[in-house]
One Martini backbone bead per residue (centre of mass of N, CA, C, O) as a GRO file, in nm:
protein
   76
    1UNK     BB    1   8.324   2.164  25.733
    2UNK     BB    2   8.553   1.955  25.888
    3UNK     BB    3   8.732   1.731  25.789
    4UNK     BB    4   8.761   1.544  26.013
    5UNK     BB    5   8.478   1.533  26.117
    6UNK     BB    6   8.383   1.376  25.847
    7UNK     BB    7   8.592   1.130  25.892
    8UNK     BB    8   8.478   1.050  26.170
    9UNK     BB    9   8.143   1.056  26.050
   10UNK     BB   10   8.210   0.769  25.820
   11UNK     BB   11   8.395   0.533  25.969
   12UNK     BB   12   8.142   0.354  26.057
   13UNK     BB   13   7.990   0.309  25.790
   14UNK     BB   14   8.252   0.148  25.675
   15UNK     BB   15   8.385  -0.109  25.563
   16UNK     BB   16   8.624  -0.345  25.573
   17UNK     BB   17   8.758  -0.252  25.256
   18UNK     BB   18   8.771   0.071  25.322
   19UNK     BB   19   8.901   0.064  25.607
   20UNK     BB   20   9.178  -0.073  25.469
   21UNK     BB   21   9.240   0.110  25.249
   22UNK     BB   22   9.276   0.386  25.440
   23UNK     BB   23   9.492   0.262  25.574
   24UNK     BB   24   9.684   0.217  25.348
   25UNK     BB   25   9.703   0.534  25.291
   26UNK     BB   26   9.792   0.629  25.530
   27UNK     BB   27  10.050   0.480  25.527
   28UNK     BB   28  10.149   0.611  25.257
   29UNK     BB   29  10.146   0.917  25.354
   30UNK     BB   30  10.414   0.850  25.561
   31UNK     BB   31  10.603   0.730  25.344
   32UNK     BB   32  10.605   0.988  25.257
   33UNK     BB   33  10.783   1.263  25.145
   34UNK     BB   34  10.861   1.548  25.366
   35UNK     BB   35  10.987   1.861  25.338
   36UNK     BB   36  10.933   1.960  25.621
   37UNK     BB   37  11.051   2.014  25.895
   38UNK     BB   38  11.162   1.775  26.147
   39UNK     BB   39  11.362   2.008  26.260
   40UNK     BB   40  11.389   2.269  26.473
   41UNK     BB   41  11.697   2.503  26.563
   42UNK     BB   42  11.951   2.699  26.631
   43UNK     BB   43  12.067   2.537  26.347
   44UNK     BB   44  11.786   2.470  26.214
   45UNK     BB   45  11.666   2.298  25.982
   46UNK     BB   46  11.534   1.938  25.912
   47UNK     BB   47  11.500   1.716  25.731
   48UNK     BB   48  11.433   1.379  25.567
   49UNK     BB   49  11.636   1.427  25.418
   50UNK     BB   50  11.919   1.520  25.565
   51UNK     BB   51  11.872   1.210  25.724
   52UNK     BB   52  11.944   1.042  25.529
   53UNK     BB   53  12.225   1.166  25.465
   54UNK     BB   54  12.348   1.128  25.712
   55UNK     BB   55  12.284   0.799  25.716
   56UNK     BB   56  12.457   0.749  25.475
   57UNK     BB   57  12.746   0.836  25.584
   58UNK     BB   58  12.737   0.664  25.859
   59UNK     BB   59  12.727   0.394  25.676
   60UNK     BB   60  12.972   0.407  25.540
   61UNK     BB   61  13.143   0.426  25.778
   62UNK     BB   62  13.135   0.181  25.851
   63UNK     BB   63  13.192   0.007  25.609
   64UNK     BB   64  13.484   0.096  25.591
   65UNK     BB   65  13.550  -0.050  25.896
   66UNK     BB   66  13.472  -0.309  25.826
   67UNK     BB   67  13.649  -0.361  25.604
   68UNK     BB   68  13.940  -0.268  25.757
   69UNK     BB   69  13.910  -0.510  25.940
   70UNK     BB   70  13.892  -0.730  25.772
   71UNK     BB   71  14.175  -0.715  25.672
   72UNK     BB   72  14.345  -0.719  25.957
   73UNK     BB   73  14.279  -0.989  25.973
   74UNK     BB   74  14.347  -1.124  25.723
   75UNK     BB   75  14.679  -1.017  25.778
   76UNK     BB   76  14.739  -1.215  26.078
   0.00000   0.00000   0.00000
């Protein structure tokens, strides 16, 4: 039988305690970090890594900015 069809037809039998785990699970496994590629196109695959790494140096660059902003307004 299919896994699937399997969770499907067992959802309804599950109490309240045990269908709030799966929910937490269900969650767990989303917020896990999966290698397989997030974007595949002419330019190549791109992880979730790839966008991370992407976010933190995008996010340094405001903060330098936002650094260098603040010096030039205190010595005006």
């Amino acid at each position: 039988m299919n896994n699937l069809a399997e969770i499907v037809d067992v959802l309804p039998k599950l109490s309240d305690d045990e269908l709030r785990e799966v929910e937490r699970l269900l969650r767990a496994e989303y917020r896990r970090p999966h290698p397989e590629p997030l974007f595949s196109d002419s330019y190549g695959d791109r992880t979730e890594e790839d966008q991370m790494a992407v976010a933190a140096q995008v996010f340094a660059l405001l903060d330098r900015e936002e650094e260098e902003a603040a010096r030039k307004r205190g010595q005006s």
